[in-house]
N, C-alpha and C positions, 0 to 999 in steps of 0.2 A: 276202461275208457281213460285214457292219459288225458290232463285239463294241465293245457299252458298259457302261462300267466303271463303277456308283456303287454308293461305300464297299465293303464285300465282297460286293455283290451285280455279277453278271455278266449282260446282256441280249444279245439278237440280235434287230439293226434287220431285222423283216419287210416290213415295205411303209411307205413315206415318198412318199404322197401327194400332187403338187403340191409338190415340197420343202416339207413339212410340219417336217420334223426340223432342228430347232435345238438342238444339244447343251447351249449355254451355258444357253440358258432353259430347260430340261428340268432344268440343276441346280438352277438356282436355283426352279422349282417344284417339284421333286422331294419328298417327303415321306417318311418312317419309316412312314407308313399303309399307303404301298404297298409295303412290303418285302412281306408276304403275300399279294400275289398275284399268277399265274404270267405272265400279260398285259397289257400296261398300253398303253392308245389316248390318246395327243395328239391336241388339236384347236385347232383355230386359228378365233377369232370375234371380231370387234372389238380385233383387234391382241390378245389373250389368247390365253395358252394353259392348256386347260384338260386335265387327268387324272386318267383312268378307269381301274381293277383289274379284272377279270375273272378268275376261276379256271378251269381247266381241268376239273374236275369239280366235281360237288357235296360243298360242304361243311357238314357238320350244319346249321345254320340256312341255308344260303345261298341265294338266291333266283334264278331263273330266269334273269333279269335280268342276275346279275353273271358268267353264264358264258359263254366263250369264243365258242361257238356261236351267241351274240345280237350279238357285234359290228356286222355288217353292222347288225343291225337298227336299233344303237345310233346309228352313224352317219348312216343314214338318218333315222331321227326325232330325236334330240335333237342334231346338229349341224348346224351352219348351210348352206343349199343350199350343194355346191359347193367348201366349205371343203379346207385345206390338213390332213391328219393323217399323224401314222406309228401304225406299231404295233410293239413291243416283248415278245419271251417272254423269259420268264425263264429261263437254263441254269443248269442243278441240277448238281450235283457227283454226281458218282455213288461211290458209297460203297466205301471201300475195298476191292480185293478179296484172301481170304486166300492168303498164300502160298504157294507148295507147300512149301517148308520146315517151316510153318506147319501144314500141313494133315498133310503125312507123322511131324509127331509126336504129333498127335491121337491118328490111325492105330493109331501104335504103343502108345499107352497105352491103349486100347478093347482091343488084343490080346491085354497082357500078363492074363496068369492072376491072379487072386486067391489071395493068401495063409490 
């Protein structure tokens, strides 16, 4: 499992296509647009590489189109026969969990009696 690293965000290389995956130009295309979303597909077309966001789910306005689930589709109609790609998900931090120190003084003040 390939872990890439841009700025605080954390990805895991899914599938690199035809050696699709070039890390160098993946920084230097890289954009702040795509910190929001969970998936991100490179493609390779006329020596460019080009990048696509996809969500894992729906989000309020979000369209059919930019979810995880349409990739293949993506690939197959808007990139070029044949072409080189990878894919990219984004790893979430999973949120602290409470202590049991933490939790067993809750506990004890939910116990204690009121005055």
């Amino acid at each position: 499992m390939d872990i890439v690293q841009v700025g605080s965000k954390k990805y895991e290389l899914l599938k690199d296509h035809k050696e699709g995956w070039d890390p160098e130009t993946f920084n230097d295309r890289y954009s702040e647009v795509l910190d929001r979303y969970d998936v991100i597909v490179g493609d390779w077309g006329y020596s460019q590489l080009r990048l696509k966001g996809f969500f894992q789910e729906r989000h309020g306005r979000t369209s059919k189109d930019s979810l995880v689930q349409t990739i293949e589709d993506y690939i197959i109609e808007h990139c070029n026969f044949g072409c080189a790609y990878f894919v990219l998900r984004r790893i979430r931090n999973a949120p602290p969990k409470q202590s049991q120190q933490q939790h067993k003084k809750g506990s004890q003040k939910a116990k204690t009696p009121a005055k």
